[in-house]
C-alpha positions as CSV (number, residue, x, y, z in Angstrom):
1,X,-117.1,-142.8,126.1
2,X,-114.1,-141.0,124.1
3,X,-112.3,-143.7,122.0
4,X,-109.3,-141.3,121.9
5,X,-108.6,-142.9,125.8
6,X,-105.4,-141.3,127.5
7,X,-102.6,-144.0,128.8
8,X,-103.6,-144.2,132.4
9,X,-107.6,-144.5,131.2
10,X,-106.6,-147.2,128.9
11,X,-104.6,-148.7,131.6
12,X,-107.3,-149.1,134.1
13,X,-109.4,-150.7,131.7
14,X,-111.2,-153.6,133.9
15,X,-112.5,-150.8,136.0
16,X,-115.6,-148.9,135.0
17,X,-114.9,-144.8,133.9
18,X,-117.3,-142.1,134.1
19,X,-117.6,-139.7,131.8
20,X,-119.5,-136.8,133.5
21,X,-120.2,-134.6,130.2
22,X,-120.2,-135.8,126.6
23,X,-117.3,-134.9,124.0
24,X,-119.1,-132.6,122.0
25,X,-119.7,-130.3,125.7
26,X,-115.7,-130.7,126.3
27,X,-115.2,-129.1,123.0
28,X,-117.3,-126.3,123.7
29,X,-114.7,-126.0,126.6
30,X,-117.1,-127.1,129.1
31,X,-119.5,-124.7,128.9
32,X,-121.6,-124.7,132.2
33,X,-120.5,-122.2,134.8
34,X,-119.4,-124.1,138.1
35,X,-121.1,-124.3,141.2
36,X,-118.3,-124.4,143.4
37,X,-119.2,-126.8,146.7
38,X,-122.2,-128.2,148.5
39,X,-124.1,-126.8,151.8
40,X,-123.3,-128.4,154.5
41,X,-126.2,-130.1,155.1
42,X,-126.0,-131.4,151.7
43,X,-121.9,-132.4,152.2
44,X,-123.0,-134.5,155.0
45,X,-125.9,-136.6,152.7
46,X,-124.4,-136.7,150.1
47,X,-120.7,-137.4,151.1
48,X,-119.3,-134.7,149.7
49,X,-118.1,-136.2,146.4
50,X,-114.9,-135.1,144.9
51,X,-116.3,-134.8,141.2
52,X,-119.4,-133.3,141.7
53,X,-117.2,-130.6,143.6
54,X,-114.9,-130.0,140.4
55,X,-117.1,-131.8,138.0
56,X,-118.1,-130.0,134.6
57,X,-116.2,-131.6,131.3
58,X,-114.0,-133.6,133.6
59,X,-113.5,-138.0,133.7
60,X,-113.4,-139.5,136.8
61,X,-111.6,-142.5,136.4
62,X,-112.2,-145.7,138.9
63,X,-115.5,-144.3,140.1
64,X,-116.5,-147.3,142.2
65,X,-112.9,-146.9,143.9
66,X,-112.1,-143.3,144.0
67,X,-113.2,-142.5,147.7
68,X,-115.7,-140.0,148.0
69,X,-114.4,-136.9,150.1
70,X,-116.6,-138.1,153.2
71,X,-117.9,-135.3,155.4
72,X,-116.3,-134.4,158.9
73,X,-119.5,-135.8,160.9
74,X,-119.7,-139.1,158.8
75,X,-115.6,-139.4,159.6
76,X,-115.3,-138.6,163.3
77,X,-115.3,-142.3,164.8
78,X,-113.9,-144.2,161.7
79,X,-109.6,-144.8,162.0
80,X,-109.1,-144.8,158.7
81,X,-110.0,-142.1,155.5
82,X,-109.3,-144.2,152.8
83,X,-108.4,-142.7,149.4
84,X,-107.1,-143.2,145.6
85,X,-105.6,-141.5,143.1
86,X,-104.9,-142.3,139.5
87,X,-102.1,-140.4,138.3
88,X,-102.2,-140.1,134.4
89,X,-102.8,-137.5,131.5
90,X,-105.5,-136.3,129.4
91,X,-106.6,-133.7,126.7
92,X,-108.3,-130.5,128.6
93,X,-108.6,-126.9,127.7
94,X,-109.5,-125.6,131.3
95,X,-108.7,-121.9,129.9
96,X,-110.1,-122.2,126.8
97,X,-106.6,-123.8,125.1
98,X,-106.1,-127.5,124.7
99,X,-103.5,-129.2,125.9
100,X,-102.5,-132.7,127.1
101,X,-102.3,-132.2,131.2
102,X,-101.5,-134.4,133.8
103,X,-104.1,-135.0,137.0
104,X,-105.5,-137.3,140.0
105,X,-108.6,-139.4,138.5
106,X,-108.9,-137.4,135.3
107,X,-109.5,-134.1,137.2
108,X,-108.1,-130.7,137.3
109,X,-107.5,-130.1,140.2
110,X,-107.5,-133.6,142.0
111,X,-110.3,-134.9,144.0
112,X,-110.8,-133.4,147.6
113,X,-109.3,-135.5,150.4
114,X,-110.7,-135.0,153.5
115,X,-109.9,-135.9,157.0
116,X,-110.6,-135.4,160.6
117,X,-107.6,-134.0,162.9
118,X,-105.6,-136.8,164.2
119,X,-107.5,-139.4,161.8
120,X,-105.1,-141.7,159.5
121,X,-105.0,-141.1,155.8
122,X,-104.3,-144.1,153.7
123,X,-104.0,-142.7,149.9
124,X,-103.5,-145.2,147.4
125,X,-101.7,-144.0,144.3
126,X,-101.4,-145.5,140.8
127,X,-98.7,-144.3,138.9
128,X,-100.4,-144.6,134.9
129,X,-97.7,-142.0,133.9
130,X,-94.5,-142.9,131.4
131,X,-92.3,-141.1,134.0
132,X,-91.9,-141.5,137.6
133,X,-93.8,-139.7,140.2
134,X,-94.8,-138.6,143.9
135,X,-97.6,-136.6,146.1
136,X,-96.3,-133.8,148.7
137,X,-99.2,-133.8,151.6
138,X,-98.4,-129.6,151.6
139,X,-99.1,-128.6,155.2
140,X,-99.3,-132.1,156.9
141,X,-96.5,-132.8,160.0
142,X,-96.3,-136.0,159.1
143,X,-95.0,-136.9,163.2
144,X,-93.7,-140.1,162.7
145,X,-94.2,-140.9,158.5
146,X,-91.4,-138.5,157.2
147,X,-91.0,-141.2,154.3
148,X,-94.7,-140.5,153.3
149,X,-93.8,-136.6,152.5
150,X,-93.0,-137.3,148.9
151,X,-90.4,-135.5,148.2
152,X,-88.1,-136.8,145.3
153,X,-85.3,-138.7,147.0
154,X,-85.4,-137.0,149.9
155,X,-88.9,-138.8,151.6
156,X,-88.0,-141.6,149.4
157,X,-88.0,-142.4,145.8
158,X,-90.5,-141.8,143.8
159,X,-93.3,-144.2,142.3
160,X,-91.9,-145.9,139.0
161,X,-94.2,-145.8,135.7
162,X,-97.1,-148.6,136.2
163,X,-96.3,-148.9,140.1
164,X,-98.6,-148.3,143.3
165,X,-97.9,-146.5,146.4
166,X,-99.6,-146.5,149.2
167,X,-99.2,-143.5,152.0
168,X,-100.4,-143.4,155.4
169,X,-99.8,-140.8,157.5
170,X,-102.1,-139.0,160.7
171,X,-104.0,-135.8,159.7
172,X,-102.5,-133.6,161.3
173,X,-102.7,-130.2,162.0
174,X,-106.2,-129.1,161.2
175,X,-106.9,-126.5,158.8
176,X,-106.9,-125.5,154.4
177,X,-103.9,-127.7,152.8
178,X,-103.3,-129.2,149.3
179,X,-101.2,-132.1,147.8
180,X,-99.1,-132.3,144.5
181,X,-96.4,-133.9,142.8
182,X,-93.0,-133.3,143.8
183,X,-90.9,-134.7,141.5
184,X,-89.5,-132.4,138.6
185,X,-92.0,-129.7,138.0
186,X,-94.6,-132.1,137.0
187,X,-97.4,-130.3,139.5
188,X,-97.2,-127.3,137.0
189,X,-98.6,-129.7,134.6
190,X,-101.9,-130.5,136.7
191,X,-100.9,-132.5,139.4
192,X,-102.1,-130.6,142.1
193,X,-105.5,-131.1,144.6
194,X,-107.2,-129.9,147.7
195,X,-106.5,-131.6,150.9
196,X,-108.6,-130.3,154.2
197,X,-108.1,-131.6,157.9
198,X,-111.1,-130.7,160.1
199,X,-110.8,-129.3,163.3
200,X,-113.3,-131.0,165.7
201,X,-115.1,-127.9,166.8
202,X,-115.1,-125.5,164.0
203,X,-112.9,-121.6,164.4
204,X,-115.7,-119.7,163.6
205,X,-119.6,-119.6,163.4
206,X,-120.3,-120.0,159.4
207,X,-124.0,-121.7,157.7
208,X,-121.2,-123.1,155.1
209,X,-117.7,-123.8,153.2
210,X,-116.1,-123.3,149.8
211,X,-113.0,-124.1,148.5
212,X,-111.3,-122.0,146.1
213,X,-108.5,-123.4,144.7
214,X,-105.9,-121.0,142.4
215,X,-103.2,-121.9,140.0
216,X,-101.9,-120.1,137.3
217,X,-101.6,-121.9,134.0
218,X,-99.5,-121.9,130.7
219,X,-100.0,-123.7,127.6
220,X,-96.5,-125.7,127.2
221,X,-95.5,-128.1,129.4
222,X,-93.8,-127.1,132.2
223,X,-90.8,-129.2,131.4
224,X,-90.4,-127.9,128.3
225,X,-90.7,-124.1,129.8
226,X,-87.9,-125.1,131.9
227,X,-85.6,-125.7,129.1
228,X,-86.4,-122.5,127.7
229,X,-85.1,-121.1,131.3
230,X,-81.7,-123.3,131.3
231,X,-81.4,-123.5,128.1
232,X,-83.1,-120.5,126.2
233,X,-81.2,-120.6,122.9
234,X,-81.2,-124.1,122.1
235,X,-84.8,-124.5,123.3
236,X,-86.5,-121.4,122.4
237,X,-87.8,-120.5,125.7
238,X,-87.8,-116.8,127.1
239,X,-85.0,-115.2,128.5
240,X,-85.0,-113.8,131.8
241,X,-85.8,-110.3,131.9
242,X,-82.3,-109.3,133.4
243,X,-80.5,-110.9,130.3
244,X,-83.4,-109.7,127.9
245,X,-83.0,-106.3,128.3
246,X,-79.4,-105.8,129.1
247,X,-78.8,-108.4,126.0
248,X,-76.4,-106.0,124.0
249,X,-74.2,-104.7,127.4
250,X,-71.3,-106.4,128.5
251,X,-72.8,-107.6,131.8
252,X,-75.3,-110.0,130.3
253,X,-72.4,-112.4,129.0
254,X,-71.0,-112.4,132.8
255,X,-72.5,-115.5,135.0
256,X,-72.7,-113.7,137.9
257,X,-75.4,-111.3,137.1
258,X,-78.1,-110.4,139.9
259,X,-81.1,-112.8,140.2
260,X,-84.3,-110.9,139.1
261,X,-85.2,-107.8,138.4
262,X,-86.8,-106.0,140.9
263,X,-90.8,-104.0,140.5
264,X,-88.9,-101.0,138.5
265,X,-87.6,-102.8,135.7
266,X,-90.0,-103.8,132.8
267,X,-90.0,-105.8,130.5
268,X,-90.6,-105.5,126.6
269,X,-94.5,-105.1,127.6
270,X,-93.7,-102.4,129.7
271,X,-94.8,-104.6,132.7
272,X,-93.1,-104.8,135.9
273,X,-91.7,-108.4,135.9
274,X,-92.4,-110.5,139.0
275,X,-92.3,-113.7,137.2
276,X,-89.5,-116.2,135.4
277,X,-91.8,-116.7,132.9
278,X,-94.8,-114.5,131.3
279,X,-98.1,-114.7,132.9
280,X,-100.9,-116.5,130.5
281,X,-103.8,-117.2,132.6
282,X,-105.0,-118.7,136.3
283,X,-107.5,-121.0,136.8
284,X,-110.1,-120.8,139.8
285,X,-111.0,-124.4,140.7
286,X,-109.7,-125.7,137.3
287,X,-111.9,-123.3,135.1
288,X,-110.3,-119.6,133.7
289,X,-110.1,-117.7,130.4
290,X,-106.6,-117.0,128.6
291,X,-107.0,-114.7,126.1
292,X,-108.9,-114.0,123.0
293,X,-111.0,-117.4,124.5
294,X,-114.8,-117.1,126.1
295,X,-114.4,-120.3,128.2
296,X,-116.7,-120.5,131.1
297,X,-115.7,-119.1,134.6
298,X,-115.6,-120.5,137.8
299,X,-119.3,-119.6,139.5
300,X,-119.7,-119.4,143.5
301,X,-123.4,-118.9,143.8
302,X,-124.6,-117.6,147.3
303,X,-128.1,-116.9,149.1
304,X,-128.9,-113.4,150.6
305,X,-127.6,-113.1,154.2
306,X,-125.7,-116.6,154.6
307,X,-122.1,-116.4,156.0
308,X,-119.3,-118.4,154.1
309,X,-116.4,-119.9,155.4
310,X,-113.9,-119.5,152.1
311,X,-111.0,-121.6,152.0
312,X,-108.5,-120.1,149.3
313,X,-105.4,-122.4,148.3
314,X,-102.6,-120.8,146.3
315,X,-101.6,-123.6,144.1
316,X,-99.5,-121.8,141.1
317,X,-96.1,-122.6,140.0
318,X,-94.7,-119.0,139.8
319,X,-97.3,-116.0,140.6
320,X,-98.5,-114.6,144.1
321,X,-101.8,-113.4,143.7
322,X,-103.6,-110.3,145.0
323,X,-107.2,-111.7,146.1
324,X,-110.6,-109.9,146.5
325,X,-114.4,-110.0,146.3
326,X,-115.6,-107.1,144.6
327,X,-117.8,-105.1,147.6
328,X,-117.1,-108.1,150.1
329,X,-115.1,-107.5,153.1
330,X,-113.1,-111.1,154.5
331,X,-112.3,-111.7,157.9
332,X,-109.1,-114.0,158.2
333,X,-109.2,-116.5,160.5
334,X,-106.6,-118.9,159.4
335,X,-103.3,-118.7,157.8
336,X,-101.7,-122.4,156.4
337,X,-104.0,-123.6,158.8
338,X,-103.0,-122.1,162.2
339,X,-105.6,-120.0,163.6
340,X,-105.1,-116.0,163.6
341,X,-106.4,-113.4,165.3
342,X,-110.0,-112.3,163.0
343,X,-108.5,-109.8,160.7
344,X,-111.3,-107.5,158.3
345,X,-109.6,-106.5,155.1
346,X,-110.7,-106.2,151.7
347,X,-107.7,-107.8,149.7
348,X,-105.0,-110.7,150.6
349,X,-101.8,-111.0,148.6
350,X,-100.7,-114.7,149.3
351,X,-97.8,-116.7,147.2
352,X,-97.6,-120.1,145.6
353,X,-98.0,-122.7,148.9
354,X,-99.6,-120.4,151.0
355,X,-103.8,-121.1,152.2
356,X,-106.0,-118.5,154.0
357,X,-109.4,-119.3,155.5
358,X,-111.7,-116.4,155.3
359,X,-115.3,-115.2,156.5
360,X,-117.3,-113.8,153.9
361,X,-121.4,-112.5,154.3
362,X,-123.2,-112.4,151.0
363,X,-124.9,-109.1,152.4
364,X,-125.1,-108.0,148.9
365,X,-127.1,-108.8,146.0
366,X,-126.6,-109.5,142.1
367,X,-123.4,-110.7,140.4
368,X,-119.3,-109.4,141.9
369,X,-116.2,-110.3,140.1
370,X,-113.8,-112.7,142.0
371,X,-110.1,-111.5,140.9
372,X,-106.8,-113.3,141.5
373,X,-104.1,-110.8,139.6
374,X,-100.5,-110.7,139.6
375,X,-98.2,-107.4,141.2
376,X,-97.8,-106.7,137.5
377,X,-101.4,-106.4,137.4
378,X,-102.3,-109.5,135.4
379,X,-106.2,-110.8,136.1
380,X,-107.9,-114.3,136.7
381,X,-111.5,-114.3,137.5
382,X,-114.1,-116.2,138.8
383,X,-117.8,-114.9,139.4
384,X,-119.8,-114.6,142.9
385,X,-123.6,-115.0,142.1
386,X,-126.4,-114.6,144.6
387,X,-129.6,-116.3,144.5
388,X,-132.0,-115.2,142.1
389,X,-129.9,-113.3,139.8
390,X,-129.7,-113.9,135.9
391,X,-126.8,-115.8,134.4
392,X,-125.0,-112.4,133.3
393,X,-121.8,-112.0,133.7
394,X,-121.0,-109.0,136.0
395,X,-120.1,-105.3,133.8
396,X,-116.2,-105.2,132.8
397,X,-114.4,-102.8,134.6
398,X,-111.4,-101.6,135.9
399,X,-110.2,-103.4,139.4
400,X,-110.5,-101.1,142.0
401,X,-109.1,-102.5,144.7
402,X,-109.8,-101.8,148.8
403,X,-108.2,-100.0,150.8
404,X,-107.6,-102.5,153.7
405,X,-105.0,-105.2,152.3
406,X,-103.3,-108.2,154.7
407,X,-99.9,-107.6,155.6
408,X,-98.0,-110.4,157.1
409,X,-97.0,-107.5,160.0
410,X,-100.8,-107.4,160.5
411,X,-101.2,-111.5,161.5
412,X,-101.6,-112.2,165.0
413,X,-101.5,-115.6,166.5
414,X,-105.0,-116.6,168.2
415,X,-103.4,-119.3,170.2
416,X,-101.0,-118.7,173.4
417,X,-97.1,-118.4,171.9
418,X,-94.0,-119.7,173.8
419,X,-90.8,-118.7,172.1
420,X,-87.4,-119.9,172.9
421,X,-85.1,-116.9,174.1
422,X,-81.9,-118.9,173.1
423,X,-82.4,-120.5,170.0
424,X,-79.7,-121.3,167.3
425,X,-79.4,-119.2,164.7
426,X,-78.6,-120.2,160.9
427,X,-78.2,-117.3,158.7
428,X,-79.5,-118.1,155.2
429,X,-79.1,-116.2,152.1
430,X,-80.7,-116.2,149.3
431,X,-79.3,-115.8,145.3
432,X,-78.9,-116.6,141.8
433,X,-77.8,-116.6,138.7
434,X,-79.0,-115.7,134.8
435,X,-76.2,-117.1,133.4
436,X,-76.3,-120.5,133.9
437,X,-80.0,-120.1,135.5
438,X,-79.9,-121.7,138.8
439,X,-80.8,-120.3,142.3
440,X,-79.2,-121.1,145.6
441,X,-78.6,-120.5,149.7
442,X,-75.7,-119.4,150.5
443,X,-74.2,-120.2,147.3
444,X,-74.9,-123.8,147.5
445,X,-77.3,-125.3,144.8
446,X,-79.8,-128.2,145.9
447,X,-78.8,-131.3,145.5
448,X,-75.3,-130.2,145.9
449,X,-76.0,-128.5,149.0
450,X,-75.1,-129.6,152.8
451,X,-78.5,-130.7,154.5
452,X,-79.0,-128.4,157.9
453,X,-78.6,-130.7,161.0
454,X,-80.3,-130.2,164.1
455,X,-81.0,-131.7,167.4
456,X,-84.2,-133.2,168.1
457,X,-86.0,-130.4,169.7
458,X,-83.5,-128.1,169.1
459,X,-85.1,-124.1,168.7
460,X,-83.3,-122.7,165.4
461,X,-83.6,-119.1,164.1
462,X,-83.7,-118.8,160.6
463,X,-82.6,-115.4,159.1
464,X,-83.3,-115.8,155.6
465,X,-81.8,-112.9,153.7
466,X,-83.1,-112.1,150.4
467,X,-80.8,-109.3,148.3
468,X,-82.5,-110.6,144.8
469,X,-84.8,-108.4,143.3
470,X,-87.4,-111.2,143.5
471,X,-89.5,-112.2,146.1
472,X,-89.1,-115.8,146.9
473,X,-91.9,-117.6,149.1
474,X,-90.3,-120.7,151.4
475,X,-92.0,-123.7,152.4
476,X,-91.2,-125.6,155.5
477,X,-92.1,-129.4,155.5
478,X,-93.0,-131.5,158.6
479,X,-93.6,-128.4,161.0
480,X,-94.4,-124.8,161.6
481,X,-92.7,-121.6,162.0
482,X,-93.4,-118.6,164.1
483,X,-93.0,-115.8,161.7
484,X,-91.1,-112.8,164.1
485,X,-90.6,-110.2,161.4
486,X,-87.9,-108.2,160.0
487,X,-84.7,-107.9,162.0
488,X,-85.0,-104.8,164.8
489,X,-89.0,-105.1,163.9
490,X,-89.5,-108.4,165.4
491,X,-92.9,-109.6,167.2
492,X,-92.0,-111.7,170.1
493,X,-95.4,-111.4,171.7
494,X,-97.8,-113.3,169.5
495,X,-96.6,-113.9,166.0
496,X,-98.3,-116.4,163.2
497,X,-97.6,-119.7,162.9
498,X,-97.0,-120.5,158.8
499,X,-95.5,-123.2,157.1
500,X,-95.2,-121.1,153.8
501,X,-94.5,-117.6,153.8
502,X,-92.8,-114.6,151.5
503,X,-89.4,-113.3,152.0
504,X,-89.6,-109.8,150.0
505,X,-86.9,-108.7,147.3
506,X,-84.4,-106.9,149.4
507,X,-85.5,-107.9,152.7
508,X,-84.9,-109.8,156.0
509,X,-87.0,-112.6,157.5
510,X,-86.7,-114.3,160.9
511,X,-88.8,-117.5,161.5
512,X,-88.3,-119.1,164.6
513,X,-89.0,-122.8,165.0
514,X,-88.8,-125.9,166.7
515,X,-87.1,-129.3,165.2
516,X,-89.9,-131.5,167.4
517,X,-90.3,-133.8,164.4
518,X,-87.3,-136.3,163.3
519,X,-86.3,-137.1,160.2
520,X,-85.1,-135.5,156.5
521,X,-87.2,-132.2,155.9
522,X,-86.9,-130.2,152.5
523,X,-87.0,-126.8,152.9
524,X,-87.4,-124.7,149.6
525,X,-88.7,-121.9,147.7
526,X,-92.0,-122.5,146.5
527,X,-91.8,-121.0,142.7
528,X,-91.4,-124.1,140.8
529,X,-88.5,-122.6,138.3
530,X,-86.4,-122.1,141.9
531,X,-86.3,-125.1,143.8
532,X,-86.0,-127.2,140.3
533,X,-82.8,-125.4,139.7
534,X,-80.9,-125.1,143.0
535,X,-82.9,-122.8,146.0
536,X,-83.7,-125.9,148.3
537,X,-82.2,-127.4,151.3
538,X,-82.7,-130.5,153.0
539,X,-83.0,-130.5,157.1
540,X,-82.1,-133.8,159.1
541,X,-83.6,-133.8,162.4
542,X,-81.6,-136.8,164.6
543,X,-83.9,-138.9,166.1
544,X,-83.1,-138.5,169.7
């Protein structure tokens, strides 16, 4: 074992740790290609085990306590999915750059948790970090536990340095979600993991599942990258684009200068700038490769002719990715968990928060790049390898991407829709500043912001205007949405339930919805840098 131990390793000392590959392998930046998930009939055998899912290079701490991620068949029939989670730091270099990064049990990302619908979850979580902490359950309804959410003073408080939480909740809805920290921006640091809720008859005929789990990832802290945002002068961060390259005019030293650029300004690279911060690299299931690094990629290996469920998670801090499967066609079947009409395409765009569940046949043969890039063109990658094919990576080329890309006007519930005719409507509106950087609604910056009140099953129509030039995807917690559309475009006939979705620079977005769960909701964009500084409110749903 290491002697170099990290505070929360050394702290649960009279437990036994694992370490799954020596030091001298971590140094090589864990060099063995990942096989990314077990057969089925293998999950159900074996249990499914968290590390062996996410395992090369990386300590699982408490091994004789971390619970296994069980399969669905061994957990229909038991009350209770028992789980724990050791929150703590380490040394990593998952892109090929070390850094010290915060995670569940030593891994990056956390452990899979794993449930069957309307099953309770009890998660125990030791808090080995020098600052306080939470975990968001991103995607579940919590009917009953909002105080489990785990949002920072809002749920409740969060868990002090060398404390223990325990959260219990009922898995539900079915379908892809994830958990993370959400206190600060701590989950930009690591602190981020899968989190699946079975249906009891599966959506689709499939021989198998995979999780592909995306983040993007930057070699500072994210604290510290922050600063550089609030405070780019004193802490030598990078300034917005806006105030970067207007820098000598007169309207940079205003404070009311327009949020973000929109796709036709670049920056110094000559780049279209879609991000607070510069991109560096993404990680597919905690493996990627920043630059001028040959760290090992991410390795989905497949036999000829067998169908895949995928189940892609959008983890990052900042970036919406463009997805795709070189000479793969997906079928959608799922969006944040709620079932969609099947939908072929060849390329999803999906933001931070948001999940897709895809059908993909390995009707091919060899190796085919797996790509996650920015709108600015920026590339992560991970490698889909059949059967019987050499160890090669596939030939460096140019993306070309398909011609069939998901459009959020293209989703189609699968399941019969009932929609108020007379709901309430809030109109929200989204901004921002450069100068101090902060984000809002409707000029109000969270926390000093008025929560939204509501009626308990009260129908309320959000019309969330967004005149930034950024695009700004917002998370509901505790329920779903229907997404209608665009104002005079809306889709009253069968539109997709989401709990995250992306409301475009310069656009209008109605979501309909129903306040069927009580208690005190956050509702927020999902780009880390946004909600820390102000573009959150909170929702109080009376009780009766």
């Amino acid at each position: 074992m290491d002697s170099r131990a990290s505070d929360f390793e050394r702290a649960d000392s009279g437990k036994r740790i694992m370490t799954i590959q020596s030091e001298q392998h971590q140094n090589q930046h864990d060099a063995r290609p990942l096989q990314i998930g077990l057969s089925r009939r293998d999950f159900l055998t074996q249990g499914g085990a968290g590390s062996l899912l996410f395992g090369p290079g990386m300590v699982l701490l408490s091994s004789g306590e971390s619970r296994a991620a069980a399969s669905p068949r061994s957990l229909i029939g038991n009350s209770i999915a028992e789980y724990e989670l050791n929150v703590g730091t380490r040394e990593a270099a998952p892109d090929g750059r070390r850094r010290s990064i915060s995670c569940y049990n030593g891994q990056l990302p956390g452990p899979l948790i794993r449930a069957v619908l309307g099953q309770k979850l009890r998660i125990r979580v030791n808090n080995h970090l020098s600052t306080p902490t939470s975990v968001h359950w991103h995607g579940m309804h919590q009917p009953g536990t909002w105080q489990m959410d785990g949002v920072d003073e809002v749920s409740r408080k969060p868990i002090p340095p060398g404390s223990t939480f325990v959260y219990e909740f009922t898995a539900t809805p079915a379908g892809t979600h994830w958990y993370h920290s959400h206190v600060g921006v701590q989950y930009g640091n690591g602190l981020i993991g899968p989190l699946i809720v079975d249906e009891v008859m599966p959506r689709a005929k499939y021989d198998r599942e995979e999780l592909l789990f995306i983040n993007d990832w930057f070699l500072r802290p994210a604290e510290e990258m922050l600063a550089g945002l609030v405070r780019p002068n004193r802490a030598g961060g990078r300034m917005p684009a806006m105030q970067m390259n207007r820098e000598s005019s007169q309207e940079s030293k205003t404070s009311s200068i327009p949020a973000m650029p929109g796709m036709a300004m670049k920056s110094r690279d000559r780049k279209p700038d879609i991000g607070d911060v510069p991109f560096e690299s993404a990680l597919f299931n905690g493996l990627g490769r920043s630059a001028g690094t040959r760290a090992p990629l991410a390795t989905l290996r497949v036999r000829p002719a067998e169908a895949l469920r995928l189940r892609l998670v959008n983890a990052s801090s900042t970036y919406a990715f463009r997805f795709q499967i070189d000479r793969h066609p997906l079928t959608v079947i799922a969006s944040d968990g709620s079932p969609v009409v099947p939908t072929r395409v060849d390329s999803l765009l999906f933001s931070p928060g948001e999940r897709y569940d895809v059908l993909l046949l390995a009707n091919r043969s060899g190796t085919a790049w797996i790509r996650a890039a920015t709108q600015a063109g920026d590339e992560a990658r991970a490698i889909l390898h059949y059967a019987g094919t050499t160890d090669e990576e596939p030939t460096a080329s140019p993306v070309v991407w398909g011609k069939r890309s998901l459009s959020l006007e293209g989703l189609r519930s699968s399941e019969r829709v009932t929609l108020n005719p007379n709901p309430r409507e809030v109109k929200l509106r989204l901004g921002g500043t450069m100068q101090p950087y902060a984000w809002n609604i409707n000029g109000q910056e969270y926390p000093r912001a008025r929560p939204i009140a509501a009626a308990k099953d009260e129908w309320l129509r959000f019309v969330l205007d967004n005149p930034t030039g950024m695009d700004h995807p917002f998370h509901l917690h505790g329920h779903y949405f229907y997404v209608l559309g665009a104002p005079g475009h809306l889709n009253l006939l069968d539109p997709p339930r989401k709990d995250t979705v992306n409301v475009p620079a310069g656009r209008q977005l109605v979501l309909l919805w129903k306040a069927n769960n009580p208690g005190r909701w956050f509702f927020h964009c999902h780009i880390e840098w946004h909600v820390a500084t102000g573009m959150a409110r909170v929702i109080e749903i009376a009780q009766s």
